[in-house]
C-alpha positions in Angstrom: 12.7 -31.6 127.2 9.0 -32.8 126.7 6.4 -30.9 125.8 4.5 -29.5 128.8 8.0 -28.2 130.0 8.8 -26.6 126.8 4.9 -25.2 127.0 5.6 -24.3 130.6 9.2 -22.0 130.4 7.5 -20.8 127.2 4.1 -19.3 129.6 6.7 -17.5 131.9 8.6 -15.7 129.7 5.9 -14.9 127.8 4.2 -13.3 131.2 7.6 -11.8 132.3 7.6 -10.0 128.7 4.6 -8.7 129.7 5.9 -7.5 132.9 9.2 -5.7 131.1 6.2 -3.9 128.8 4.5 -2.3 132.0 8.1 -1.7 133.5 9.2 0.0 130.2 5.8 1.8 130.4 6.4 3.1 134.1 9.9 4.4 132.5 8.2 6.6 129.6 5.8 7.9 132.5 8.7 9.1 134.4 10.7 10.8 131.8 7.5 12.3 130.3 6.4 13.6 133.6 9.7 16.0 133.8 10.1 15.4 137.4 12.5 13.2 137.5 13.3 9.6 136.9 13.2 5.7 138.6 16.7 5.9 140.4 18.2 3.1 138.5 16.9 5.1 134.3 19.0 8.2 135.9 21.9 7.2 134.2 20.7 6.1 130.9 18.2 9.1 130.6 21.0 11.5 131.3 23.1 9.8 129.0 20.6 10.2 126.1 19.7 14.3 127.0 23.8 14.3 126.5 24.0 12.2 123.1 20.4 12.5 122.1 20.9 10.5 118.7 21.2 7.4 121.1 17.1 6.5 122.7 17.1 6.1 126.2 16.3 2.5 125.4 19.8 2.2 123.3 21.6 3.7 126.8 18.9 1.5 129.4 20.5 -1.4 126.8 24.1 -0.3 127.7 23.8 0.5 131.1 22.3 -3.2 131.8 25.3 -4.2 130.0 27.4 -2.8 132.3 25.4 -4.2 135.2 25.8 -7.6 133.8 29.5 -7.8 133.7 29.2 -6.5 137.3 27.5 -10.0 137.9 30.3 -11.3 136.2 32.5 -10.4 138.1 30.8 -10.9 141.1 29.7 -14.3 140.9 32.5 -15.9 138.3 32.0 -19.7 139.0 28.9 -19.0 139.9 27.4 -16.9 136.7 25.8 -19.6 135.1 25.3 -19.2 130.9 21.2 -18.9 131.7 22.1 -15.3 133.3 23.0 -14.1 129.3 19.6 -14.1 129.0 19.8 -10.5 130.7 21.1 -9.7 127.2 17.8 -10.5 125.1 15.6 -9.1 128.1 17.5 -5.6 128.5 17.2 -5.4 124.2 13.4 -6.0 124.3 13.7 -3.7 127.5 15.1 -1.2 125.5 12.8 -1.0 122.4 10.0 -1.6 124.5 11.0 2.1 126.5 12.0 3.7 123.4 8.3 2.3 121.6 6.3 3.5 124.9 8.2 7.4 124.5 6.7 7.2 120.6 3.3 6.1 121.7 3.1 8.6 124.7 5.0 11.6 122.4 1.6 13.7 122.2 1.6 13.7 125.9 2.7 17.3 127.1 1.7 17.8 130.9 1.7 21.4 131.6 0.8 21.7 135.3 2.6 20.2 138.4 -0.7 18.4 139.3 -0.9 16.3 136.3 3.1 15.7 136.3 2.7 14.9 140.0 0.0 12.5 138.7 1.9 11.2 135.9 4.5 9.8 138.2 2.3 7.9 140.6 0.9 6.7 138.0 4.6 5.7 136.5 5.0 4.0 139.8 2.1 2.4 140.3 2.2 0.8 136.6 5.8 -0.1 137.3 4.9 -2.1 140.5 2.3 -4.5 138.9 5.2 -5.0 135.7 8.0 -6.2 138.6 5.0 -8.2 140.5 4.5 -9.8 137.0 8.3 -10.5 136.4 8.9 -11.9 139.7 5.6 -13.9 139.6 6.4 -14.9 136.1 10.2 -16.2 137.6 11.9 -16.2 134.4 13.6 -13.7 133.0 14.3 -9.9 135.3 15.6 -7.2 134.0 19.6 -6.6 134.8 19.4 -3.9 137.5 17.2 -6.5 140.3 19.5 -9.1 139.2 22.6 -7.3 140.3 21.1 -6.3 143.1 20.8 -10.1 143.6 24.1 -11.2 143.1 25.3 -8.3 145.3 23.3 -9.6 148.0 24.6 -13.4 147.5 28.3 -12.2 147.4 28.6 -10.4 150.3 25.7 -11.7 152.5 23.2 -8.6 152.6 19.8 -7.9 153.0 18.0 -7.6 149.2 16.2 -4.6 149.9 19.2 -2.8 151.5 20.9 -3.6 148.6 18.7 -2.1 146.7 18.6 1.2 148.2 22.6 1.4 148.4 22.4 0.8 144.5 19.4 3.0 143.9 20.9 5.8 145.9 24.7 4.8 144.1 23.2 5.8 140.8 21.4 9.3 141.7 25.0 10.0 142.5 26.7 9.0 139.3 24.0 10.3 137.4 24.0 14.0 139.1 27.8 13.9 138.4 27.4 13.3 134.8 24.6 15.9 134.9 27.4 18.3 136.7 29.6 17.8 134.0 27.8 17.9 131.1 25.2 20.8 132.1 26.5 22.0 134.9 23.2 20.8 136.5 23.2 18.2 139.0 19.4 17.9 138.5 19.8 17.4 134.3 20.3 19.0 131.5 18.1 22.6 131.3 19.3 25.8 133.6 19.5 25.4 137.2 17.5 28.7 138.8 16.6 27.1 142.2 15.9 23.7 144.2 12.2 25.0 143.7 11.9 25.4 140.2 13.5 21.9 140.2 11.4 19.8 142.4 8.0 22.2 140.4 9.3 20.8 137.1 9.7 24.7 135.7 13.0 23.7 134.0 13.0 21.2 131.4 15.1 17.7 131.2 15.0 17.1 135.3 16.8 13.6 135.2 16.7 13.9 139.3 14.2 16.3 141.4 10.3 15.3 143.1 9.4 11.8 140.9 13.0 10.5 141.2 12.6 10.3 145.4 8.7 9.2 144.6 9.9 6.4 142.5 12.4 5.2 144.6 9.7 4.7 147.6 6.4 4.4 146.1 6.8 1.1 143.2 8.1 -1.3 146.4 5.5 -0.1 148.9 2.8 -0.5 145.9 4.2 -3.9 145.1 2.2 -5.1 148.7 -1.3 -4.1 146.5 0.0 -5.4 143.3 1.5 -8.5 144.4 -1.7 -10.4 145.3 -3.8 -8.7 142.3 -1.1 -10.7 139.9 -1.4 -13.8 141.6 -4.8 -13.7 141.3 -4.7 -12.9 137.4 -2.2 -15.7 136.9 -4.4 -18.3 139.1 -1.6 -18.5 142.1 1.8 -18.5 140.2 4.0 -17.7 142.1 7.7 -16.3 141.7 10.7 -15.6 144.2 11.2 -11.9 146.0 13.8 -10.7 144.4 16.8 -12.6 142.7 18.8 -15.6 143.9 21.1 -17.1 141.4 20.4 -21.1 141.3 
C-alpha cells in the first residue's frame, strides 16, 4: 500500500468519524427532547430505561451487533472481513452517544416548543452526519448497512427497505415497552395518546419526534447533501450501501 493510499483511506475515515459524532449527536437530541426517538435507537433506548446500569451507547453497541450477524447471515459468501469494521464503528458509535448524553446532561427542556425544537434540530444535525458518512464512503454505521444487504439479497428498493426496517423496530420496541412498562410509548405511566405525543410523561421511547425522525433526516439530507460536498471540495460517496 503506498503512501497517498494509506493517506487517502486514512482522510475518509477520519471524515466518516466525524459523521458518526454528528449522528451520535442527533441521537442525544432525540432522547433528551422526550418526544420520542430515531426509529432504528427505539430499541436500544428502551433497552437502557429497562437496565439503566447499561448507556444507551453500551445497548446502540449491542443492537448493531445483532444487526451485523443479520448481514451475516444474509450475505454469507458474500460478507467480506472489511464489513467487521461495523464492529470498531458501532463502539466509537456507542461512546460517542453515551459522551454526547454527558455533555448535553444540563439540558432540561420544559416546554413542547423547545422539545419540538430539539428534535428538528436532532434531525437536522443527523442528516449532515449520514451526508458526511456516505460522502466520506468508508465506514456506516450497522443499521444503513443492513438495510443494504437486505436490499442486495432480495432485490429491493434501499429506501423501501429502509422504511420496512425503520417501521419493524417501532414495533419491537413498543412490545418491549409493553412488557416491561406496560407502556407501548416507554417507560413512565400511560394517561393518554395526548399526553404522549405533548411529552407530559417522562421516558417516551415512541410518540411525536420518533415519526419526525423517521421523515425529516432523509428529506433534510437533499439540503445537507450538497453543503458537504462543498465542505469536502466534491468528495463524493455512494447512496446508501452496496457491498463490493
Amino acid at each position: 500500500m503506498n503512501g497517498n493510499k494509506l493517506k487517502d483511506i486514512l482522510v475518509r475515515y477520519g471524515i466518516a468519524t466525524v459523521g458518526l459524532v454528528f449522528v451520535a449527536l442527533g441521537v442525544a437530541l432525540s432522547i433528551i427532547s422526550n418526544l420520542g426517538t430515531a426509529p432504528l435507537s427505539c430499541p436500544a433506548y428502551v433497552l437502557n430505561l429497562k437496565w439503566p446500569l447499561l448507556s444507551v451507547g453500551t445497548f446502540t453497541l449491542l443492537v448493531n451487533m445483532t444487526y451485523l450477524i443479520i448481514q451475516w447471515a444474509l450475505l454469507r459468501k458474500d460478507f467480506k472481513a472489511k464489513y467487521l469494521m461495523q464492529v470498531l464503528a458501532s463502539a466509537i458509535f456507542g461512546y460517542l452517544i453515551d459522551g454526547c448524553m454527558w455533555a448535553l446532561s444540563w439540558l432540561h427542556p420544559e416546554t413542547f416548543v423547545l422539545r419540538i425544537v430539539l428534535t428538528v434540530l436532532a434531525a437536522l444535525v443527523t442528516a449532515f452526519g449520514v451526508s458526511i458518512e456516505v460522502a466520506a464512503n468508508a465506514w456506516m454505521l450497522s443499521a444503513e448497512m443492513t438495510v443494504g444487504a437486505i436490499s442486495q439479497v432480495f432485490k429491493k428498493d434501499f429506501s423501501r427497505v429502509k422504511i420496512a426496517m425503520d417501521s419493524l423496530m417501532v414495533v419491537i420496541s413498543a412490545v418491549l415497552a409493553w412488557i416491561f412498562f406496560g407502556n407501548p410509548f416507554g417507560s413512565g405511566g400511560y394517561t393518554g395518546l395526548g399526553n404522549v405525543l405533548l411529552a407530559r410523561t417522562p421516558g417516551v421511547v415512541i410518540g411525536l419526534g420518533t415519526i419526525l425522525l423517521a421523515i425529516l433526516p432523509g428529506w433534510m439530507m437533499r439540503l445537507t447533501d450538497p453543503w458537504v460536498a462543498r465542505l469536502l471540495r466534491g468528495r463524493s460517496g455512494r447512496s446508501g450501501y452496496t457491498p463490493q
